[in-house]
C-alpha positions in Angstrom: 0.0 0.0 0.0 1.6 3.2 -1.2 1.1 6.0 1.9 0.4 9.9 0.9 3.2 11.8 0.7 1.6 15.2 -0.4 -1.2 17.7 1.1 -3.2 17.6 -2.2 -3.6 14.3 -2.0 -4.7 13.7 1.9 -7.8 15.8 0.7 -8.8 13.0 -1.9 -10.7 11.0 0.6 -14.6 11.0 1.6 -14.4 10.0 2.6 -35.1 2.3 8.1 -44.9 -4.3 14.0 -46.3 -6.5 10.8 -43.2 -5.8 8.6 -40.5 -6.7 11.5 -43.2 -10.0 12.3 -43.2 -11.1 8.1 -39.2 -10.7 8.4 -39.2 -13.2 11.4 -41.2 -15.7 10.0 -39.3 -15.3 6.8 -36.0 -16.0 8.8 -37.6 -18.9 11.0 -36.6 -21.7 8.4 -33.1 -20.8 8.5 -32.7 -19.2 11.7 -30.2 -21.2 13.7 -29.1 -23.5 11.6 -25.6 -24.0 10.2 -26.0 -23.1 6.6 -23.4 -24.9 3.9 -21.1 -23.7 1.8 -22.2 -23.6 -1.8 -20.2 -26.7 -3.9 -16.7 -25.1 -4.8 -17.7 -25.1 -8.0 -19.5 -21.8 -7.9 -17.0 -19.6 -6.5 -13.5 -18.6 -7.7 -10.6 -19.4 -6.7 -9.8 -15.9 -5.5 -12.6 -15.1 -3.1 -12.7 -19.1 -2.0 -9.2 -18.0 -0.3 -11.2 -15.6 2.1 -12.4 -18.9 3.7 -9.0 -19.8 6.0 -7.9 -23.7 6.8 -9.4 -24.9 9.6 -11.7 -22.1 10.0 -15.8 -22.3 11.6 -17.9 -21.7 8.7 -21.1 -21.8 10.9 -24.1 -19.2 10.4 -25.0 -18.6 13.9 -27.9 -16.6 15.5 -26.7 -13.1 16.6 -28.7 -11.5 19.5 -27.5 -7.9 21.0 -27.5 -7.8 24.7 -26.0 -4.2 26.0 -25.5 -4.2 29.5 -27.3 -1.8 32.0 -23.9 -0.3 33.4 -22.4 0.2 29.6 -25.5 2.7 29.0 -25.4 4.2 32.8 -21.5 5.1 31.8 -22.7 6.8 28.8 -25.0 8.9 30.1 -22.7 9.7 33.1 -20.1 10.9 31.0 -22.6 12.5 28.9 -23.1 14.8 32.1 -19.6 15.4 32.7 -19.5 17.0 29.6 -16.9 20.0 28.9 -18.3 22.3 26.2 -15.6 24.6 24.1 -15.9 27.9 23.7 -18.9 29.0 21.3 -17.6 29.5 17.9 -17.4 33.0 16.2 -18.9 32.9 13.8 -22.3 32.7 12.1 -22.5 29.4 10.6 -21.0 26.0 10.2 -17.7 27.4 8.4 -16.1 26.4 11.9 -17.7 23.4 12.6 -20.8 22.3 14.0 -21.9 24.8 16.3 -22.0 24.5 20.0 -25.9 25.4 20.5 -26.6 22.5 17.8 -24.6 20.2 19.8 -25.6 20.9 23.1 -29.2 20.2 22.4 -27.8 17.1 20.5 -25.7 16.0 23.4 -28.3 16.9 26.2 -31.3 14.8 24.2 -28.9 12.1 23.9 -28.4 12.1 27.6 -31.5 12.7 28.8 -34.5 11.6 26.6 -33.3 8.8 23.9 -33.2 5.7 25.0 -31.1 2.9 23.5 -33.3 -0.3 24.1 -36.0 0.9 21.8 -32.6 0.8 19.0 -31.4 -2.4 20.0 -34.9 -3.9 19.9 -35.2 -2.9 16.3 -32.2 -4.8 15.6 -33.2 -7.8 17.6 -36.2 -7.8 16.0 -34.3 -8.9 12.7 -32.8 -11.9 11.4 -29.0 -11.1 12.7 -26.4 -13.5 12.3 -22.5 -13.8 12.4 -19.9 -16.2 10.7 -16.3 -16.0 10.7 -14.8 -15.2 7.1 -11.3 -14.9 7.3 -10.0 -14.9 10.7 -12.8 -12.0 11.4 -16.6 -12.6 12.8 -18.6 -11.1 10.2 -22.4 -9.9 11.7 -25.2 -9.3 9.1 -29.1 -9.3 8.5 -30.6 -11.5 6.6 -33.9 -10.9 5.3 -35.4 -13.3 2.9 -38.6 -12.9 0.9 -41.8 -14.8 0.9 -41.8 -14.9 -3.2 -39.9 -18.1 -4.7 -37.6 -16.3 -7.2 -36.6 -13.0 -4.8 -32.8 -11.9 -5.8 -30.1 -11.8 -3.7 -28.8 -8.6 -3.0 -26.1 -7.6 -0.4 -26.2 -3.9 0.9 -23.0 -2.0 1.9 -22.9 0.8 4.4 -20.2 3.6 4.8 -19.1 5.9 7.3 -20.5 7.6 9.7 -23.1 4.9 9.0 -23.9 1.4 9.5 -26.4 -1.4 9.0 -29.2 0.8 10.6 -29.0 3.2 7.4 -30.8 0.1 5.6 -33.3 -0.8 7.9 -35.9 1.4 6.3 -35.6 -0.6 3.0 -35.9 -4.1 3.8 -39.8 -4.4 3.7 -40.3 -2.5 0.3 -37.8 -4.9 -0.9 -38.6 -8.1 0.5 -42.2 -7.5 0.3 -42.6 -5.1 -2.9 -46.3 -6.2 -3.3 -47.2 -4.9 0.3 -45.2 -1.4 -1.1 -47.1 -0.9 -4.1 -43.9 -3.4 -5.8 -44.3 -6.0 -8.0 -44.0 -9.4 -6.8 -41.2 -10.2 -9.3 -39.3 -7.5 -7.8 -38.5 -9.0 -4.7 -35.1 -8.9 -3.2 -33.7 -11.3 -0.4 -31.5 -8.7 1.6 -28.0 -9.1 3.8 -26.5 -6.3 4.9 -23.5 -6.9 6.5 -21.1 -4.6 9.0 -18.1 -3.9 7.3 -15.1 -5.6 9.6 -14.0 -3.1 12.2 -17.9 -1.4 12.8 -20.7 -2.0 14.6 -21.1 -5.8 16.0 -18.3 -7.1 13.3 -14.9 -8.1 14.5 -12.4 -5.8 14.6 -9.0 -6.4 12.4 -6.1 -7.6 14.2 -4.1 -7.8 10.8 -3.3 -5.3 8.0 -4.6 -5.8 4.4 -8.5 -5.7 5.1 -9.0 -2.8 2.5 -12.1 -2.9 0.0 -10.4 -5.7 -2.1 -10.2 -8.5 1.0 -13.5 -6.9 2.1 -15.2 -7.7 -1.8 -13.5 -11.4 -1.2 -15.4 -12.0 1.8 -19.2 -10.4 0.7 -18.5 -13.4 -2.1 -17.5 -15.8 0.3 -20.7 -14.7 2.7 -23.0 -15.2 0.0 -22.1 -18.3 -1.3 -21.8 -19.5 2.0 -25.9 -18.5 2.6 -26.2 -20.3 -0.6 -26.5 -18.1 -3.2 -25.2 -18.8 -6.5 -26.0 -15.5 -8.0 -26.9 -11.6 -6.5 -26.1 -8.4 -6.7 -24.8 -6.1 -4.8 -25.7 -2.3 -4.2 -23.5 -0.3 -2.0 -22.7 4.1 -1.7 -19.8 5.9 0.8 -17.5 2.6 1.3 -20.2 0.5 0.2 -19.6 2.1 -3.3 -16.0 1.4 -3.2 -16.2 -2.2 -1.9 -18.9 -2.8 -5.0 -16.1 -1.4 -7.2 -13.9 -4.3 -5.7 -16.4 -6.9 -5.8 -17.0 -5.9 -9.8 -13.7 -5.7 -10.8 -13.1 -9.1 -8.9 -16.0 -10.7 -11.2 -16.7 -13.6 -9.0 -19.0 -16.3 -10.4 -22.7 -15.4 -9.7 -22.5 -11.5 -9.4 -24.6 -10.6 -12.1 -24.6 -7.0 -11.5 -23.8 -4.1 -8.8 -25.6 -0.6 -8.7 -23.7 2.6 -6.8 -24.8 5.9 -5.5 -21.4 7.2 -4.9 -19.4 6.0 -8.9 -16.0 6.8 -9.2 -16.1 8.7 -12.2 -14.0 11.7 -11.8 -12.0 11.5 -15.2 -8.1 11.3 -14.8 -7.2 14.8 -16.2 -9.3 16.5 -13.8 -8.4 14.7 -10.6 -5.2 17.3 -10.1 -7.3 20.5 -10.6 -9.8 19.8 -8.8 -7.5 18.2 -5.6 -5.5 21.7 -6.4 -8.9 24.0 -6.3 -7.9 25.2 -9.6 -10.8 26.8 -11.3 -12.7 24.3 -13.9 -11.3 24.3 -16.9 -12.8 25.4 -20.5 -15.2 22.7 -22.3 -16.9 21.1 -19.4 -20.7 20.7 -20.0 -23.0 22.6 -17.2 -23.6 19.9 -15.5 -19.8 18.5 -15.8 -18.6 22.2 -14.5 -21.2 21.7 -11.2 -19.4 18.4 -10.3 -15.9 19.9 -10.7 -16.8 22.6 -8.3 -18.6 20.7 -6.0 -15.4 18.6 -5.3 -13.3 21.1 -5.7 -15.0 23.0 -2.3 -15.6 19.6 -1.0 -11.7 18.8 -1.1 -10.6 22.1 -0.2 -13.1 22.8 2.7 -14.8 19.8 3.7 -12.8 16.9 3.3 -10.5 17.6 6.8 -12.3 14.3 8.4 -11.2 12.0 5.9 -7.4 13.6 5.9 -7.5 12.3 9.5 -8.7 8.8 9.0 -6.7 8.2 6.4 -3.2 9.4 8.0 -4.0 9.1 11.6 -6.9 7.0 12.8 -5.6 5.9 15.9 -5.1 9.3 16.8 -8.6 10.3 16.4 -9.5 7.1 17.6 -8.6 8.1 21.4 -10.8 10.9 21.0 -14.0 9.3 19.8 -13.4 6.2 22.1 -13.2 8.7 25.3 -15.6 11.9 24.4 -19.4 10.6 23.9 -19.7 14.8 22.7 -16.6 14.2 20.6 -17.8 11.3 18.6 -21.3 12.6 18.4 -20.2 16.0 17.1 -17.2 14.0 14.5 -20.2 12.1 12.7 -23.4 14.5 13.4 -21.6 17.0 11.3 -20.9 14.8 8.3 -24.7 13.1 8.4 -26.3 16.8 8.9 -24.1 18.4 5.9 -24.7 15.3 3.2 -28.5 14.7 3.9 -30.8 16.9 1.8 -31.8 18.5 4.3 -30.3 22.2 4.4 -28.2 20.9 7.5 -31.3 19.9 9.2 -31.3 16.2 9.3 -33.7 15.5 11.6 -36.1 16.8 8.3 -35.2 13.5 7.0 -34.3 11.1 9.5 -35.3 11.5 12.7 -33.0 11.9 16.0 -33.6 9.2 17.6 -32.5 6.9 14.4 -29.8 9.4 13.9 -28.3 8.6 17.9 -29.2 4.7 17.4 -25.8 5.2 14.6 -24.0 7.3 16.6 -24.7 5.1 19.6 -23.9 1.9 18.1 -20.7 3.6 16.9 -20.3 4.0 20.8 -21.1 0.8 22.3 -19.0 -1.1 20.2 -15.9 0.9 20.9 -15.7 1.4 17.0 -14.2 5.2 16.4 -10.9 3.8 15.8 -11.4 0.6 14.1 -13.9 2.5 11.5 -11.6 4.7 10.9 -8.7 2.4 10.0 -10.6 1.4 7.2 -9.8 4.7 5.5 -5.9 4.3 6.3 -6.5 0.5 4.6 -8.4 2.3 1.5 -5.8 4.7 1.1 -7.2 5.8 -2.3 -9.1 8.3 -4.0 -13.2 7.3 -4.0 -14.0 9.6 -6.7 -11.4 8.8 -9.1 -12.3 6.7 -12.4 -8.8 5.6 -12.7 -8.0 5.1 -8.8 -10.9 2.8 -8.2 -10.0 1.4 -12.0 -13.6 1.2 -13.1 -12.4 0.4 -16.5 -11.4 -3.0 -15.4 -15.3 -3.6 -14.3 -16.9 -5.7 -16.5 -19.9 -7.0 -14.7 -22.8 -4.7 -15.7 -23.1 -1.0 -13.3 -26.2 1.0 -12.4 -26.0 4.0 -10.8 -28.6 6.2 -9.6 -27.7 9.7 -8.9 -29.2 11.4 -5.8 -28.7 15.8 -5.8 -27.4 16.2 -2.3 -24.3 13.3 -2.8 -21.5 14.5 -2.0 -21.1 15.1 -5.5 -23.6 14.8 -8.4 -22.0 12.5 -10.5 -22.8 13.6 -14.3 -23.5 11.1 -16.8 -20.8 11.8 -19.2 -18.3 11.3 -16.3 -20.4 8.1 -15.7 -20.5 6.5 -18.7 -16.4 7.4 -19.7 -15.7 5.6 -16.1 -17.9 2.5 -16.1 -17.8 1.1 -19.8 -20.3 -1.8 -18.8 -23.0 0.9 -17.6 -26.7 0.0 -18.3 -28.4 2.4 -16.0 -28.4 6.0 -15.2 -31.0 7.4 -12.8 -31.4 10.9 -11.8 -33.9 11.3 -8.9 -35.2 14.2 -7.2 -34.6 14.4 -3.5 -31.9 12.9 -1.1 -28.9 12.9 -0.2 -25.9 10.4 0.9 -27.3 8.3 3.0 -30.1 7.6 0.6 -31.2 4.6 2.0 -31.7 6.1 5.6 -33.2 9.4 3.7 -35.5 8.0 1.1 -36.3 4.2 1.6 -39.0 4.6 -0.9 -37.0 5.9 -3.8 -33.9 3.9 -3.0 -36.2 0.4 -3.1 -37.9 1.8 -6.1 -34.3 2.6 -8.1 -33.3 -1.3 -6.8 -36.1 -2.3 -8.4 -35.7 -0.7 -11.9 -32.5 -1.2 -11.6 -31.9 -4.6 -11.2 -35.2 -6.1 -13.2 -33.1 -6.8 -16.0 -30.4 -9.1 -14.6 -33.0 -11.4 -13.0 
């Protein structure tokens, strides 16, 4: 892994009570059971190496069980808070803002409560298997209809599995959403190694690529043959990985954060040079927008990337810290004019930020950045043209950046779908569940 060695390019990172029953009787079949690996036979010989000698492939239940003293401790040191000075100025130019985060912090301490999160979650099909040395935790969600697609959803950072908890009754149960019944998804969403309830790394080298070896190896192991995969923030990059590996049985992967920045434009716009002559309107709105985003907002992921366990004491040992590290990022990429509770409410919004706590996660997320160590946006970083496997992407106008189709369709030569919709943001599953499982649906109908 080559480190940075430059300032321009450390800013090159970016760095949802009859539903939840139908999911549990869906899950009751399997639910317990050891499931087999599919014959060997269906997998390549490149992700089958994710699976180590030796190693438990058991499926096993996965329950969440926080203990009572774990939340007391939060919500002591919650109260023992110590504020900085206000900032001075007007707006967020310095950050979140102190009265913003107060009200955040104090809510957090006072009025949400955790168990109503965690039943949620327990409420689903959860499971864990062991892929590589590392325990792997995921939902599984499978559909009532006979010939439902597999499709495994990636979260990013400062998210998790909870951004995708909206979706998975429109798209295991289209019909009861207005869906088709042939548009039926069975769903995993799995924790990427080093958040939430997945093991943490001991060893270096987990970066998208071993990541994209082991959503292969998960899948076959569930016994799945052939899926798809969907995936924005990290989720988009370990799609990338998992498309340019080409396993047997991915038919297809869709993205709502493409790599598409073309290679003669990466320096400019890492450089905040102005945009260059001959770029289309909508080419010239994208270059800008990453241009500010790189020169202004991209600080986090220059962290991550070059110091995680640095920034890792701080969000393992300040509840205010790590709430104010992610709250910023989730309030300015929702579409939601730095409002997010418009969008997604505050209690869903402190079940993320919570989980990122109770797991002790700040600095294990985080190393996933230093492991990336590449640019996300870049055509020719994430080496797109090596993709082969058909691409969808749906475009969402409060990404991080609006990806234009010309950019898109220079980057990902197998593209069959281009979406533009007309509200959300990043986290569009969190945001918009509606449109998101209505874009899976068009989007994948014609690989089943």
């Amino acid at each position: 892994m080559t480190q940075l060695t430059t300032v321009s390019n450390i800013f090159r990172f970016k760095f949802t009570a009859a539903g939840i029953l139908s999911l549990l009787l869906l899950a009751a079949p399997n639910y317990g059971q050891t499931v087999p690996i599919a014959d060997a036979s269906t997998t390549s010989s490149e992700p089958a190496k994710a699976t180590k000698l030796g190693e438990d492939t058991a499926v096993r239940p996965f329950h969440i069980n926080i203990s009572e003293e774990q939340l007391v401790e939060l919500r002591q040191r919650i109260a023992a808070t110590r504020w900085p000075d206000k900032e001075t100025v007007n707006d967020e130019s310095q950050g979140i803002r102190l009265a913003e985060m107060q009200a955040l912090v104090h809510y957090w301490g006072n009025g949400y409560n955790w168990r109503n999160g965690e039943a949620k979650l327990n409420a689903l099909p959860e499971f864990v298997t062991t892929i590589d040395g590392v325990d792997i935790q995921f939902i599984h969600a499978r559909s009532r209809e006979p010939n439902a697609l597999p499709l495994i959803i990636t979260h990013g950072w400062p998210g998790s599995p909870l951004e995708c908890l909206k979706v998975i009754g429109p798209l295991t149960d289209p019909v009861a959403y207005g869906g088709r019944a042939d548009d039926a998804f069975d769903v995993v969403i799995p924790a990427i190694p080093g958040y939430g309830f997945s093991g943490k790394p001991t060893d270096l080298g987990w970066n998208p690529d071993r990541v994209a070896r082991a959503w292969d190896v998960l899948m076959k192991r569930l016994g799945y043959t052939r899926y798809v995969a969907q995936g924005g923030d990290h989720g988009s990059v370990i799609s990338d990985a998992l498309a340019r590996l080409a396993p047997p049985g991915l038919l297809g992967i869709h993205l709502t954060m493409p790599a598409t920045i073309p290679a003669n434009l990466v320096k400019g716009i890492n450089s905040g040079d102005p945009a260059p002559t001959g770029l289309t309107d909508p080419e010239r709105r994208a270059y800008n927008t990453l241009s500010t985003f790189f020169g202004r907002n991209a600080a986090y992921g220059a962290v991550m990337v070059t110091r995680p366990q640095t920034i890792g004491y701080a969000l393992t040992d300040s509840p205010s810290g790590l709430a104010a590290w992610t709250y910023e990022k989730i309030a300015e990429w929702t579409d939601s004019d730095g409002h997010p509770e418009r969008v997604i409410s505050r209690d869903d919004i402190l079940d993320d930020i919570t989980l990122y706590w109770l797991t002790d996660t700040g600095a294990s997320s985080s190393r996933f950045y230093w492991e990336n160590n590449n640019n996300n946006f870049s055509a020719a970083a994430q080496k797109t043209n090596e993709i082969k496997v058909p691409v969808a992407i749906t475009v969402f106008p409060r990404e991080i950046y609006r990806a234009p189709e010309s950019w898109s369709r220079q980057a990902y030569p197998s593209l069959y779908y281009f979406h533009e919709v007309a509200k959300g943001g990043h986290f569009a599953a969190w945001e918009q569940p509606e449109i998101f499982s209505t874009e899976m649906r068009a989007a994948f109908r014609s690989l089943r």
